[in-house]
Structures are given as C-alpha cells and as structure tokens.
C-alpha positions in Angstrom: 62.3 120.4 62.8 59.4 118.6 61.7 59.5 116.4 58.8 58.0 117.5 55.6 57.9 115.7 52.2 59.0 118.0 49.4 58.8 117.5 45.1 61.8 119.5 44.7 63.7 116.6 43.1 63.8 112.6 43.9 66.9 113.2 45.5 65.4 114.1 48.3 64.3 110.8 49.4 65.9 108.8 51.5 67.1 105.0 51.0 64.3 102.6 50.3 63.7 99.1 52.9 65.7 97.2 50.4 68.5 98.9 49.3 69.1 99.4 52.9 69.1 95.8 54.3 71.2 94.9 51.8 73.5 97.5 52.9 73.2 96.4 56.5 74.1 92.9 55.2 77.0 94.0 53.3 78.7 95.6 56.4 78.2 92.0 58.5 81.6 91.4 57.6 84.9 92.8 56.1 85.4 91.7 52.4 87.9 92.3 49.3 88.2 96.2 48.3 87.8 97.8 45.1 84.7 95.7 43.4 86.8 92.5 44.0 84.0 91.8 47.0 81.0 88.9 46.3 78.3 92.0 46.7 79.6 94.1 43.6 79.9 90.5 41.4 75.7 89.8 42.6 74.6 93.2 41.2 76.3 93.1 38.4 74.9 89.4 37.3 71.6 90.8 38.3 71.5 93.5 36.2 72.8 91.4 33.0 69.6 89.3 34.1 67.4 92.1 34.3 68.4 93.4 31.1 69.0 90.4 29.1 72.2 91.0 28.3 76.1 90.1 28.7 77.2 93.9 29.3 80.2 95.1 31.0 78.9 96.6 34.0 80.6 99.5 36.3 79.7 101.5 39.4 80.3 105.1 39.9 79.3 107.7 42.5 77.1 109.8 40.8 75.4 110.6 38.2 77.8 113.3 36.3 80.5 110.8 36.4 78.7 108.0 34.4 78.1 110.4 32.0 81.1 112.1 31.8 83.2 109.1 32.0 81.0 106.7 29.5 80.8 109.9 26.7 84.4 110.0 27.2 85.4 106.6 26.9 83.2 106.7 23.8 84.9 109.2 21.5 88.2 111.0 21.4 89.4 114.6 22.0 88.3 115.9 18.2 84.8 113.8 18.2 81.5 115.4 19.3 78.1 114.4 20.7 75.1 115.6 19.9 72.3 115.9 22.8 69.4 118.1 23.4 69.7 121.4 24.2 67.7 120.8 27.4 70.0 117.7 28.1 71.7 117.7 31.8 75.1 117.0 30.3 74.5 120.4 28.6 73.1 122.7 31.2 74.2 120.7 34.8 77.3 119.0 34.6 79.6 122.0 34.7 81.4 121.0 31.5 82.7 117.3 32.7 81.8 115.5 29.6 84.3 117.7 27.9 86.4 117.8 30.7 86.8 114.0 31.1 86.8 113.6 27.4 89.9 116.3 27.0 87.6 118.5 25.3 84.8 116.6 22.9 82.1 119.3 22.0 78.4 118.9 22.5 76.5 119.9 20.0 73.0 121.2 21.2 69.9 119.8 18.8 66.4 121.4 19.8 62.8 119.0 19.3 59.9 119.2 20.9 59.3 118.3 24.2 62.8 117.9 25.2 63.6 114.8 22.7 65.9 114.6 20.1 64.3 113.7 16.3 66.2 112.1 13.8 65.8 115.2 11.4 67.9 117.3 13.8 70.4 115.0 14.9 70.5 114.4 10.8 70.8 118.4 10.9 73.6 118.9 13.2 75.9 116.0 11.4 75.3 117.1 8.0 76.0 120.9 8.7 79.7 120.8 8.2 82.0 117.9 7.5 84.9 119.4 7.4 88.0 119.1 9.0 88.4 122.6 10.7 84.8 120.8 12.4 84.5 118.5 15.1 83.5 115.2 13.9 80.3 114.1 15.5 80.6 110.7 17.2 78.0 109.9 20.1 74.6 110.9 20.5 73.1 111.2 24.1 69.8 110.8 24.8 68.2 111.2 28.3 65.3 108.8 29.5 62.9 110.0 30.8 63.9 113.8 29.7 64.9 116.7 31.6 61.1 117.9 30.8 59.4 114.5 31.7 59.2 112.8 28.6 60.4 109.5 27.1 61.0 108.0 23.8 59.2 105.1 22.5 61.0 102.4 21.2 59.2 103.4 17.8 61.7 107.4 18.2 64.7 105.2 19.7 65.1 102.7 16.4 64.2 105.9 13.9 67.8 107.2 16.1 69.4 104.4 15.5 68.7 103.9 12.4 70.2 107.6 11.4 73.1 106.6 13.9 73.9 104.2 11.3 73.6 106.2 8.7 76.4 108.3 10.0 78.4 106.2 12.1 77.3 106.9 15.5 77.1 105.8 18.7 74.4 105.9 21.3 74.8 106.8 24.9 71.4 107.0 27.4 71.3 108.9 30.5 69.5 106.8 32.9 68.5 109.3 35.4 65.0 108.5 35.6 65.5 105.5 33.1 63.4 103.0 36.1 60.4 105.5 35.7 60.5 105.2 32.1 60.5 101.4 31.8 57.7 101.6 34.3 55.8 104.4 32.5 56.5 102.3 29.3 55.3 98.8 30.4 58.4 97.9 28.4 61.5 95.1 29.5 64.8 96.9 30.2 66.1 95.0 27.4 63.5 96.4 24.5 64.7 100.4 25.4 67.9 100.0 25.5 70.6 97.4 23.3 67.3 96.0 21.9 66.5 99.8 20.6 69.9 100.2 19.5 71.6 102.1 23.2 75.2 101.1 23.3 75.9 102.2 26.7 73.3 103.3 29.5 73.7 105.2 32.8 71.6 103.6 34.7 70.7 106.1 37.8 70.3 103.9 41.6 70.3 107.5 43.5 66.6 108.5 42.0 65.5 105.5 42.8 65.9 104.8 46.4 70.1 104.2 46.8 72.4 106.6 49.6 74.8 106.9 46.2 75.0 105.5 43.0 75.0 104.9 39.4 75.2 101.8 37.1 77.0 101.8 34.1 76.2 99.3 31.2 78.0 98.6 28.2 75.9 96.7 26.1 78.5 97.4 23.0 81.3 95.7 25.3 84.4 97.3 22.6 83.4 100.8 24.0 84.3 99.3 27.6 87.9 98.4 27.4 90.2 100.4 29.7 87.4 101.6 31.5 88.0 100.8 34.9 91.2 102.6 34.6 89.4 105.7 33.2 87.5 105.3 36.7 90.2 105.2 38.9 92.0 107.7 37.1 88.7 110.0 37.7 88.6 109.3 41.3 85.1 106.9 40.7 86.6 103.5 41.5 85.3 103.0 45.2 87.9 101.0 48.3 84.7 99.9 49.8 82.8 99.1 46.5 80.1 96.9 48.4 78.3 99.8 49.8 77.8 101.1 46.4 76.9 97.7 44.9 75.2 95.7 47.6 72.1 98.4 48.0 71.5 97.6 44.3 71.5 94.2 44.8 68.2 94.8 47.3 66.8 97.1 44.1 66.8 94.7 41.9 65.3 91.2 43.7 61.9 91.0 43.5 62.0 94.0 41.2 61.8 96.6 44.2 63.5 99.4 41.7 60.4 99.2 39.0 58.2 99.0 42.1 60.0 102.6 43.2 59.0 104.1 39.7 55.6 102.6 39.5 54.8 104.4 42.9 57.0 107.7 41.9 54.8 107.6 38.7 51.2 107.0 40.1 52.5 109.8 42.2 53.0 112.1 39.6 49.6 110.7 38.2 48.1 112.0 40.8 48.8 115.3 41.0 48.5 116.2 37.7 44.8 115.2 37.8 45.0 117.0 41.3 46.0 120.4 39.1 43.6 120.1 35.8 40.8 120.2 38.9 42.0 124.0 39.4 41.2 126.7 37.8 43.6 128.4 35.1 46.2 125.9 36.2 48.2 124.8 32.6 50.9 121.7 32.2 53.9 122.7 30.0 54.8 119.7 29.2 52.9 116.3 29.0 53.2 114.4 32.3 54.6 110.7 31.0 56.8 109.6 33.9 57.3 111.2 37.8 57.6 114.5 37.3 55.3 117.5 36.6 55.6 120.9 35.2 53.8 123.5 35.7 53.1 127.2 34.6 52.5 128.6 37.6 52.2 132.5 38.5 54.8 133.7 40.6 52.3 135.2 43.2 51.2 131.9 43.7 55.2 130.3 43.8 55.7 133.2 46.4 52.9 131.8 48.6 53.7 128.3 48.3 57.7 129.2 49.3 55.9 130.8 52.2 54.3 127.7 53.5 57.5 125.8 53.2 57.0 124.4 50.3 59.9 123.3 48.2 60.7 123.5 44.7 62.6 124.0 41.5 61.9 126.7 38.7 63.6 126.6 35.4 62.9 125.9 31.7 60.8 129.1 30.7 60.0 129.5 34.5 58.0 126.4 34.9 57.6 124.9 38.1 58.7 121.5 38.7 57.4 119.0 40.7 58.7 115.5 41.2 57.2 112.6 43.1 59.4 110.1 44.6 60.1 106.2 45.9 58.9 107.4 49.2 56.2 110.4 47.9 52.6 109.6 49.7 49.3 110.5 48.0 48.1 112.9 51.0 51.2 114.8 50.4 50.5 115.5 47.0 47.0 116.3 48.1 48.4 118.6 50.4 50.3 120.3 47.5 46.8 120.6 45.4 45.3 121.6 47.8 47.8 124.8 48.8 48.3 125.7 45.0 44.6 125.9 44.5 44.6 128.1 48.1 47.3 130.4 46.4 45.5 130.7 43.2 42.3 131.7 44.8 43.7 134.2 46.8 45.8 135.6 43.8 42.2 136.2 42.2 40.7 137.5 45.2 42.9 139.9 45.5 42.6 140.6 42.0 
C-alpha cells in the first residue's frame, strides 16, 4: 500500500533521525537493566538542563501511566483533583487515575476553550468542605489542551496562586507540552516549576519517540516511593535504554522544540489554507499543532472517501493535527480536497 500522510493524531508519525540514532547507539552494546544503564542517567541530566531544574526524573511507557501514576503518587484514596471537563484524564484514560490512585475523584471544571480559570477551580473547592466530600488535592492542567490551546504563564501563576490559597497541588499533562513551549517562545523552565507546576508529564511519543513519556518532579517530596509505584504498575522497563536513550537524541541540539516548531508551522499552515475557503469556520483558536474544524458531514464523508484520515469529537468538530514529520504539500493536499468537497456539497445543493 502506498504511503500516505494522515492528521488523524501525531501518533501517527514515525520516529524522528535523532531519537532513532540514538536508539541504534544504545543497542551497540549490552548494559545494566532497569534505568541503572549510562543512557537513562544522560537523559535524565539533560532534561534537568533543559529545564533548569534539579527534578527527580522517571520514564514510563505511555502517556496514561504518567498521568495516572504521578496524580496518584500526589494524593491519597479520599483526595480529589480537579481538571477540565475536556481533560484526557477525564474522557481517555479509562478511569486509571482513579484506578492507580485507589479511587481519587476528578472533579470536572468547565472554561472556555478547554482551560481551567481560577474562578472555577475556586468553584469546585469551595462547593462542599465537608467530610462526607472528597477533599480536593491536585489540579491537572493539560498543555497544550485537548482543543489546541495553552495557558500563558500570566493564567498558570493566577492557578497557582489560588492553589495556594487552598492547598493544592499542580500536575501538567505534557502531551503536546514541546508544541506549547514552541508556540510560546517561552524556556521549559518559565511554564512549568517557574509557573508554579509541581510535577509534569512530559510526552516524547508526540514528538518523534517509538514509546515514551518523561516524568518530572520539580516538587521532589511528591517523588518518594515512586519508582516502586512504577514497578508495582508494570512501568518500570528491564531494557530502560530504549526508552531513555531516543530522548537523549531529542534533546541535543534541541531537535524536540525543532519537532514542535515544524508540527506548529504545520498547523499554521493549514489553518490559513482553510480561512481561504468558503464557509469553512475554526472552533477553536489554532495556538499550537492542531486544528479544529466545523466541518459538514457531507464534506467528512467525501474526504473518508478519498482516504483521508481523521478524528471527530468535541461537538462534532474535526480535528486535524500536523506532526514532527507532516510536509507542507500534504497539508496543501488536505486544503485543497476539503475545498473540492465543499464545492461539490454546494453544487449539488
């Protein structure tokens, strides 16, 4: 079968130059299992270098697990957190935060354009206090959103500053987090523990890795026992170096802001492509790789017909997200079929 590039997700690219040399190096030679091995201790330095900070680091396999596992290790069974409603812990995890947690309770906040405010997170702790309640604990915040929006450092200190307040910690999910410092022109460092973050899941699978996800405690209390809570979970890897070397080839010579730079001009891209058509509306602003649009479902069928893949969800919206490895003709190509599909839609009309 021929190969065609899709914007169904960035998870359907494959691993970038970098992250792949560095795997080839790592696999030169045997060396110690379980994250005792010279490649896991490299990434880790690296990414307290890139971030300015003396965190506890930790590699899992996906993406769920760092949640799951970091939201865990920072409350107990009785404690909630408090995310948005459109939050991937909430709608795509399958209940593992409260499953590796022993049953912590999100509590779903709304604001506009999938980001939490500090009046509703101010909302949802000060609506019961009781005992018979669970007590909130964490809030989670996802960077860039599940809608393709970020915070500003501005909306990340206002959250911390009601975290305070209230006693609360602050988990990111890092999904997208390397399109968000690139879409930001901010450090690492000034979005995250300099913001006020206490721990970050810090995605390497969006961004050009085979597998995995960074973990970072900047609040290093909240990381004690971990790495049993990872073996325990099934997340601690024998051959850790094949999770942990491919990140050392991200992050030299910056090749993972690179990845979301690209992903982002992508994304850029075709949303001028798709203000150029006729009728054609965004649903939410375009600020990092991906784009949503409202699109009719005429023209969805056609585009499914010409082999085009992609996801629909939030209100029907389609989504499309641009990649490491996404090429500008492609995304020309996808104009350029969605404005075929819309003109024969009226046409026919």
């Amino acid at each position: 079968m021929p190969h065609h590039e899709q914007f169904a997700s960035d998870n359907y690219a494959g691993i970038c130059p970098e992250a792949m040399d560095y795997m080839a190096r790592a696999n030169e030679r045997d060396a110690s299992a379980y994250g005792e091995d010279p490649w896991t201790q490299m990434a880790a330095d690296r990414l307290r270098e890139t971030f300015e900070s003396d965190c506890e680091v930790f590699f899992v396999f996906n993406g769920t697990a760092a949640n799951s596992l970091s939201l865990a290790a920072m409350c107990q069974s009785f404690h909630s957190v408090i995310c948005h409603e459109l939050a991937h812990v909430e709608t795509d995890e399958c209940g593992g935060p409260e499953y590796a947690s022993n049953g912590s309770k999100l509590l779903v906040g709304d604001g506009p354009n999938g980001k939490l405010t500090p009046e509703s997170i101010e909302r949802m702790v000060t609506r019961r206090t009781d005992i018979h309640y669970p007590k909130p604990r964490v809030i989670t915040l996802t960077q860039s959103t599940e809608v393709g929006t970020l915070y500003s450092i501005e909306e990340l200190k206002a959250i911390r500053e009601v975290a305070d307040r209230y006693g609360l910690r602050i988990h990111m999910d890092g999904a997208r987090f390397a399109n968000a410092v690139a879409a930001l022109d901010a450090t690492p460092a000034e979005i995250t523990w300099k913001s006020g973050v206490d721990v970050l899941c810090f995605s390497g699978t969006k961004n050009g890795l085979a597998v995995g996800e960074a973990i970072l405690f900047f609040n290093r209390q909240l990381a004690e026992d971990f790495e049993w809570r990872c073996k325990q979970a099934g997340q601690l890897a024998s051959k850790m170096r094949f999770i942990s070397a491919p990140w050392c080839g991200l992050l030299e010579n910056d090749a993972w802001l690179k990845n979301a730079a690209h992903a982002n001009a992508c994304a850029a891209r075709l949303e001028a492509g798709l203000q150029q058509l006729e009728g054609i509306e965004l649903c939410f602003p375009r600020q990092a790789n991906a784009v949503f649009v409202d699109l009719p479902q005429s023209v969805q069928t056609a585009l499914r017909d010409k082999g085009w893949h992609f996801y629909t969800f939030i209100g029907g919206a389609a989504r499309f997200v641009c990649s490491w490895s996404s090429t500008l003709d492609r995304v020309d190509a996808l104009v350029r079929d969605i404005g075929l599909a819309i003109a024969a839609g009226v046409s026919s009309d």
